[in-house]
C-alpha positions in Angstrom: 0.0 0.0 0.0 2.7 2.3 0.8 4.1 2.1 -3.0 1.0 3.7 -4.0 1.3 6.3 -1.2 4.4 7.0 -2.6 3.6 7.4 -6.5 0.5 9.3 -5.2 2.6 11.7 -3.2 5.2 12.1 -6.0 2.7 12.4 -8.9 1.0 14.9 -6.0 4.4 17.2 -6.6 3.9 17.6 -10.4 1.0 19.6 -9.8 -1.0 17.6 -12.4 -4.7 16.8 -11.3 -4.9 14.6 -14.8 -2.0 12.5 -13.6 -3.1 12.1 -10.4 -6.5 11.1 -11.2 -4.5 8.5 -13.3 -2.6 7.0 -10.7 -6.2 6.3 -8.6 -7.5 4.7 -11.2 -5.1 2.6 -12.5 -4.1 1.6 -8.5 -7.7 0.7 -8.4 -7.4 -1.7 -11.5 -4.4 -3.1 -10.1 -6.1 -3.6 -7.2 -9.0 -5.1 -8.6 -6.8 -7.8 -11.0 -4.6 -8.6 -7.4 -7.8 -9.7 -5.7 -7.8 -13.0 -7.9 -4.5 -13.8 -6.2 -5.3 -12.4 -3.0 -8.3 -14.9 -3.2 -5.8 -17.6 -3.5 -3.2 -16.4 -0.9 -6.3 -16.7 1.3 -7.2 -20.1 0.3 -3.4 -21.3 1.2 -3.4 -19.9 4.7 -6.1 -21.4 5.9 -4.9 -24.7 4.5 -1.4 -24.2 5.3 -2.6 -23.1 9.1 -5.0 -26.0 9.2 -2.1 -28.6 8.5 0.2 -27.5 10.3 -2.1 -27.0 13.4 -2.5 -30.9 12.4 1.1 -31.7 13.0 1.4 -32.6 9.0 4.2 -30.2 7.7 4.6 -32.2 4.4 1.1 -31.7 3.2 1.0 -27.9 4.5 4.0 -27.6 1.8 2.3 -29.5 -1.0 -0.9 -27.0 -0.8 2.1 -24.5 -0.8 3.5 -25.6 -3.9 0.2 -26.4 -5.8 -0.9 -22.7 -4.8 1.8 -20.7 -6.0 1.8 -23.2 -9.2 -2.1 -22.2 -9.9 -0.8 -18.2 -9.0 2.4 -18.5 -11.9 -0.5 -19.7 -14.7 -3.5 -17.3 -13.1 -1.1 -14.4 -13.9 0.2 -15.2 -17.5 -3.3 -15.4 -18.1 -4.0 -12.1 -16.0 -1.7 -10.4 -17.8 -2.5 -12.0 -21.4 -6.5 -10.6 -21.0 -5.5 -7.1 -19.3 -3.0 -5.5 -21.5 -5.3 -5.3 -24.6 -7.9 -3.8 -22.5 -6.3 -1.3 -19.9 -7.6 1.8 -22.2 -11.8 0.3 -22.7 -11.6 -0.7 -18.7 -10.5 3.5 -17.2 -13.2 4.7 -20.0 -15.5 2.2 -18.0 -14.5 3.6 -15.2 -15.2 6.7 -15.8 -11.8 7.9 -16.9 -11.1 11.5 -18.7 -9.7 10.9 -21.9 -6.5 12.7 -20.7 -6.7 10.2 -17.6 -7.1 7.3 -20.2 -4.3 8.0 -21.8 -2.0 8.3 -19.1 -3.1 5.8 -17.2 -3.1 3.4 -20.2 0.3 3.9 -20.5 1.2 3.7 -16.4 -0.5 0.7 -16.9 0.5 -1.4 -19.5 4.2 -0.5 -18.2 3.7 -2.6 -14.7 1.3 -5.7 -16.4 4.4 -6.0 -18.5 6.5 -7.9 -15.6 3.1 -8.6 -13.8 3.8 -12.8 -14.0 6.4 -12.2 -11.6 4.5 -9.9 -8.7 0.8 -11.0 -9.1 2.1 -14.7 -7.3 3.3 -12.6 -4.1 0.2 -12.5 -2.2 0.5 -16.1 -2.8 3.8 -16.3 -1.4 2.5 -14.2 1.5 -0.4 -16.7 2.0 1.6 -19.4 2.8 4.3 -17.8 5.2 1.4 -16.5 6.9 -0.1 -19.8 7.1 2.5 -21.1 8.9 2.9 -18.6 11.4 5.9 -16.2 9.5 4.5 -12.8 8.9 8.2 -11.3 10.0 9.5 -12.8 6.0 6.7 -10.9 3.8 7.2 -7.3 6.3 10.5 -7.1 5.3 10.4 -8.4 1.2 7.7 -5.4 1.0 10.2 -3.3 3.0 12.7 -3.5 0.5 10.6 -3.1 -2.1 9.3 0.0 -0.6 12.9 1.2 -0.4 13.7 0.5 -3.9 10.6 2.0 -5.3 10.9 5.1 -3.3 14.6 5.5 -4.6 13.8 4.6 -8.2 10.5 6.8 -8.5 12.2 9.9 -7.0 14.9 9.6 -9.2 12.7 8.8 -12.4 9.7 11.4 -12.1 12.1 14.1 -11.7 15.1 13.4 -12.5 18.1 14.1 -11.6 22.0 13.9 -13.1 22.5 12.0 -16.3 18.7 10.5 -15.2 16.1 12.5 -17.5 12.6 13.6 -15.8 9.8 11.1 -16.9 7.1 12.0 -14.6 4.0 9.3 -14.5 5.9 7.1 -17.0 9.1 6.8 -14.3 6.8 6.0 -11.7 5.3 3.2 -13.5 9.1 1.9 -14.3 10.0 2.5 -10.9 6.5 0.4 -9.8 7.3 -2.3 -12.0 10.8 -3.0 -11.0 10.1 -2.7 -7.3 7.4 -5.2 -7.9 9.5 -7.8 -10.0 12.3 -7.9 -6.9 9.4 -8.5 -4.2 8.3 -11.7 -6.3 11.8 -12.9 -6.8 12.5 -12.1 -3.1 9.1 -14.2 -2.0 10.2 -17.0 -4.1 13.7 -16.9 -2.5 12.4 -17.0 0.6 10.1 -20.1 0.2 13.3 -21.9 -1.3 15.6 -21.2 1.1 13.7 -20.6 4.4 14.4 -22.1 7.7 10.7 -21.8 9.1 8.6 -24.4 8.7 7.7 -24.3 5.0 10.6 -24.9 2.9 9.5 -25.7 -1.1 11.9 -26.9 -3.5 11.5 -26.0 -7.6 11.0 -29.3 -8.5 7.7 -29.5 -6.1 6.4 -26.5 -8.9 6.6 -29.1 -11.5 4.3 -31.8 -10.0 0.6 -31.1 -10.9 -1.7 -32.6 -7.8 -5.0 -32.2 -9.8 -7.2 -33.2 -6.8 -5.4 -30.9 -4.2 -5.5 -28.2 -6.8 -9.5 -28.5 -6.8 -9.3 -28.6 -3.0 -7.3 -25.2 -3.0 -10.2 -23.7 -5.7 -12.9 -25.0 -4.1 -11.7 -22.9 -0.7 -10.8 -20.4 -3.2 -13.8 -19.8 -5.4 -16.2 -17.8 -2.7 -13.2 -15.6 -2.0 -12.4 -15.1 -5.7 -16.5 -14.0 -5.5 -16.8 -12.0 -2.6 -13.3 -10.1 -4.2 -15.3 -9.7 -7.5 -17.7 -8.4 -5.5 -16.0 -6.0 -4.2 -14.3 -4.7 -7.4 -17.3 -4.1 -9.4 -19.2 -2.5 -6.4 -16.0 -0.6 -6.7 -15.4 0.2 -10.2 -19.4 2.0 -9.6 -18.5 3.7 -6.5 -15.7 5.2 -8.4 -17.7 6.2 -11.6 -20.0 8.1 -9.2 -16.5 9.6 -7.4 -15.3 10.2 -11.9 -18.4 11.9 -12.5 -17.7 14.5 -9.3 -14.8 16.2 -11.7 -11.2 15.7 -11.9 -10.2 17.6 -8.5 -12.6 15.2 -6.2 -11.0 12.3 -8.0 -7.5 13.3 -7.3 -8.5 14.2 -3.8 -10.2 10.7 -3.0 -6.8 9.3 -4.2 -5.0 11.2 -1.4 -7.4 10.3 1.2 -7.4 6.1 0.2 -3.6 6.9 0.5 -3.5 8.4 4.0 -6.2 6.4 5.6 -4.7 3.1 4.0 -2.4 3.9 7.4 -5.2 2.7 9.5 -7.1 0.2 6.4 -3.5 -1.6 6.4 -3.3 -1.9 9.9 -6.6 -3.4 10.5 -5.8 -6.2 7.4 -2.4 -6.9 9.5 -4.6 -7.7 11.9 -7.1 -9.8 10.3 -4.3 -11.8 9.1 -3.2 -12.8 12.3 -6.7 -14.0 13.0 -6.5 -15.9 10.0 -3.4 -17.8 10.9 -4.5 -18.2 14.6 -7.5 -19.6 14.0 -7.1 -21.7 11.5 -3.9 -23.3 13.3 -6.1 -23.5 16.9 -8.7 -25.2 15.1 -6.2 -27.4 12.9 -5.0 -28.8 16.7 -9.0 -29.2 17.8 -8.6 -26.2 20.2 -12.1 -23.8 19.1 -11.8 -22.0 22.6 -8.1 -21.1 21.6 -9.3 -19.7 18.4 -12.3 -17.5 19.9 -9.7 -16.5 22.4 -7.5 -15.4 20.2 -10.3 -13.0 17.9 -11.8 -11.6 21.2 -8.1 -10.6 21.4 -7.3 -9.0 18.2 -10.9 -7.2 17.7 -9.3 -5.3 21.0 -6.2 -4.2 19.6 -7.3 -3.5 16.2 -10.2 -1.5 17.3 -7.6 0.2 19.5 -5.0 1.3 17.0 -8.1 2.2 14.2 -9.6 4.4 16.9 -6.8 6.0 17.6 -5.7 6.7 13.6 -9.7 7.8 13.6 -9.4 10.7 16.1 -6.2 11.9 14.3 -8.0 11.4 10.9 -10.7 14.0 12.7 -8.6 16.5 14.3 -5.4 16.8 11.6 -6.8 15.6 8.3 -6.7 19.0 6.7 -3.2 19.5 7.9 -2.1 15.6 7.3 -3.2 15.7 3.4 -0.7 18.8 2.7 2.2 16.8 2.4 1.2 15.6 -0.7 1.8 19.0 -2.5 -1.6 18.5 -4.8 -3.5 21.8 -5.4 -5.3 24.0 -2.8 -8.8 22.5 -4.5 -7.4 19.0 -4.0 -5.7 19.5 -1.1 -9.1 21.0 0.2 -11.6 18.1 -0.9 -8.8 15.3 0.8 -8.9 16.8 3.7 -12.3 17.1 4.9 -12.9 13.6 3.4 -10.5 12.2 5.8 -12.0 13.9 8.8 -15.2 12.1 7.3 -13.3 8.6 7.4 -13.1 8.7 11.3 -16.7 8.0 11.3 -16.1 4.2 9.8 -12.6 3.0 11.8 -14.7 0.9 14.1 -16.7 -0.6 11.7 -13.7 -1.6 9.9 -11.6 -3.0 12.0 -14.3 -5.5 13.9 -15.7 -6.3 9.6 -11.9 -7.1 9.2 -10.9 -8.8 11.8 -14.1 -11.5 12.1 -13.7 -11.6 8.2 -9.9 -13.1 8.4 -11.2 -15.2 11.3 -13.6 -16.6 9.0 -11.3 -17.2 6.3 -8.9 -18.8 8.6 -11.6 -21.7 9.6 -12.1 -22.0 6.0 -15.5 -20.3 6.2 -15.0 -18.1 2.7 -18.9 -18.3 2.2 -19.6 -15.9 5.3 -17.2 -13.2 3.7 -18.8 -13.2 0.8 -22.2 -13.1 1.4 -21.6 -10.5 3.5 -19.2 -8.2 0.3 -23.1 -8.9 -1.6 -24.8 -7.3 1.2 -22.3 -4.4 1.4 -22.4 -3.5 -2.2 -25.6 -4.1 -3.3 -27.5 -2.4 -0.2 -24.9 0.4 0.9 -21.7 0.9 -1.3 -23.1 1.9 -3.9 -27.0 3.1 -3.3 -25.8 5.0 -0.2 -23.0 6.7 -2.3 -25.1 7.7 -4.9 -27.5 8.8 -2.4 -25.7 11.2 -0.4 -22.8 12.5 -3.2 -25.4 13.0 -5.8 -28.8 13.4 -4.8 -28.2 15.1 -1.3 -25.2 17.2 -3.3 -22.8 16.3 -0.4 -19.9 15.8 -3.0 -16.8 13.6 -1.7 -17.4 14.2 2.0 -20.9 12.3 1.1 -18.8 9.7 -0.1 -16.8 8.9 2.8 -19.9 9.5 4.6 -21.4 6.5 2.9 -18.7 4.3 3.4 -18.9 5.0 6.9 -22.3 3.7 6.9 -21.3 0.6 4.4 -18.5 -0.7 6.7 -20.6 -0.1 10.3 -23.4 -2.4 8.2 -21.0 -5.2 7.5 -19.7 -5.2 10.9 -22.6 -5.3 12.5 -23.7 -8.0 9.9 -20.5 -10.0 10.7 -20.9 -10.3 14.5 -24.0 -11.7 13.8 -22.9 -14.7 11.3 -19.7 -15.1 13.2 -21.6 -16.1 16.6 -23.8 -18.7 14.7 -20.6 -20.5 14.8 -20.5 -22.3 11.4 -17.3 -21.9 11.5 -16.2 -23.7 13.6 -17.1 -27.1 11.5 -15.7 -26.3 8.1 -13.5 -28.7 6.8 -11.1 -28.0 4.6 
């Protein structure tokens, strides 16, 4: 998240609304074609957990293997469909024609490597499985580093190094991206946790493990569908508000992805957790351990949510955007204080649920978000009420609290806790 905080404070410099509004929506395309992996990294923690919880080490590393096999092929094809149509899917979106074109072009740039970065959150899924969160922190450190270098360096320039503003970025994107998958992959090969893969375990095909990881991974590939077309018509409304309220809901996502990131941190320790407690035959364990969690993440997201109130307007400056822009961002972050509870308890049951292997509860609950408040609500209070971008994060607010409240409820059915996987 913090790479795109970075192009999105860098882009912010050049003082170009057009190329900011680019950079939103072509993060929120990439965002959309990583859910498909994402979907899959889920699917391998809570197998990997479950194993291992199991005391069977050697079949935790064949679901490793068979999933990041099924992530290498997903992204060819990924890549294959996309690049052809990055230009008809930002006119869908809403794009500007002078956003199309430059985000086309950021685009196609980072889905040219894409078969090597896509498989991360694969990679991620199954050291978090197994308990190592420590290995994908510091692989997305580095890559953070590097990208923060590379982008400075290529959107303005500097030396012998001419200034290529949005097209560096993308360059700078794409290579950081390329040595996080390459550093994943190391890791899996040469760890000393308790996953340890070697290449020639890529080359064996398991066809009936392979269903078992799709099968676990088919309601989370829907509820992340879900949630990108809900998405891709919350952001045509956001389009259709004008270039500046585009650019300025980019810098809020950026700033309050602070307190978003923190809350999916923890919902991926409940994932692990509970899918390892209930992999030994401890349930108690496992509710123990989300009663926890919901604690400190609600904690931490309060806290970010009473800064996100009192400093927003003064938080957003750094990014050097327009007065306008600068403006819109920061009351919309005051807005996004309303929702930080919400979030974080939606969040947190969610990767609890994921963890038992319960990917159904997610997604029924991503249909009853988007069809009944992400979108309707939205459209409601931006457009009809004329409350503009603070109407959208307004919404949202009210979309997140829903699915919380939503969540606690299927969670303490307790389905759950009987999903085999």
């Amino acid at each position: 998240m913090t790479i795109g905080t970075t192009t999105t404070l860098l882009i912010g410099w050049l003082r170009d609304d057009v190329a900011l509004a680019a950079v939103g929506l072509t993060t929120l395309l990439l965002w959309i074609a990583d859910g498909l992996f994402q979907a899959s990294g889920i699917a391998a923690t809570a197998m990997v957990a479950r194993f291992l919880g199991r005391g069977d080490p050697e079949m935790a590393k064949r679901v490793a293997a068979q999933a990041l096999l099924l992530g290498v092929v997903a992204a060819l094809l990924a890549t294959i469909i996309l690049i052809p149509l990055v230009d008809d899917i930002l006119r869908l979106m809403g794009g500007s024609p002078g956003v199309v074109e430059q985000g086309t072009r950021y685009m196609r740039v980072i889905l040219l490597t894409s078969v090597f970065s896509f498989p991360i959150a694969v990679a991620s899924g199954v050291m978090r499985g197994a308990g190592d969160t420590r290995t994908p922190m510091l692989v997305v450190l580095t890559m953070n580093l590097w990208n923060g270098v590379a982008s400075y360096l290529l959107v303005f320039g500097g030396g012998p190094i001419p200034m290529l503003g949005l097209s560096g970025a993308a360059i700078a994107i794409t290579s950081a991206r390329t040595l996080g998958g390459f550093l994943m992959l190391g890791a899996l090969f040469t760890s000393y946790g308790r996953i340890r893969l070697s290449p020639r375990m890529l080359l064996r095909w398991d066809g009936e493990l392979a269903i078992r990881i799709l099968r676990l991974a088919f309601p989370n590939l829907g509820e992340q569908a879900i949630q990108r077309v809900g998405y891709v018509l919350f952001m045509r409304i956001v389009a259709s508000l004008g270039t500046a309220a585009l650019a300025a809901h980019q810098i809020a996502v950026q700033v309050e992805s602070v307190s978003f990131m923190s809350g999916w941190g923890f919902a991926m320790a409940a994932s692990t957790l509970t899918g390892q407690a209930l992999g030994a035959g401890q349930v108690d364990l496992a509710e123990k351990s989300v009663r926890r969690i919901l604690l400190f993440s609600c904690s931490f997201m309060g806290l970010m949510g009473l800064l996100f109130a009192g400093a927003g307007p003064q938080i957003v400056r750094v990014f050097g955007a327009t007065p306008q822009v600068l403006a819109l961002a920061g009351v919309a972050l005051q807005v996004s204080a309303l929702g930080q509870w919400g979030l974080a308890i939606s969040m947190g049951l969610s990767g609890s649920l994921r963890g038992a292997g319960d990917t159904r509860t997610p997604l029924y609950v991503s249909l009853f978000g988007v069809l009944c408040f992400r979108v309707a609500v939205v459209y409601l209070f931006a457009v009809v009420f004329g409350w503009g971008l603070p109407g959208v994060w307004g919404a949202m607010a009210v979309d997140w609290s829903a699915r919380a409240i939503l969540t606690i409820f299927l969670f303490r059915r307790g389905r759950w806790k009987t999903v085999e996987v």
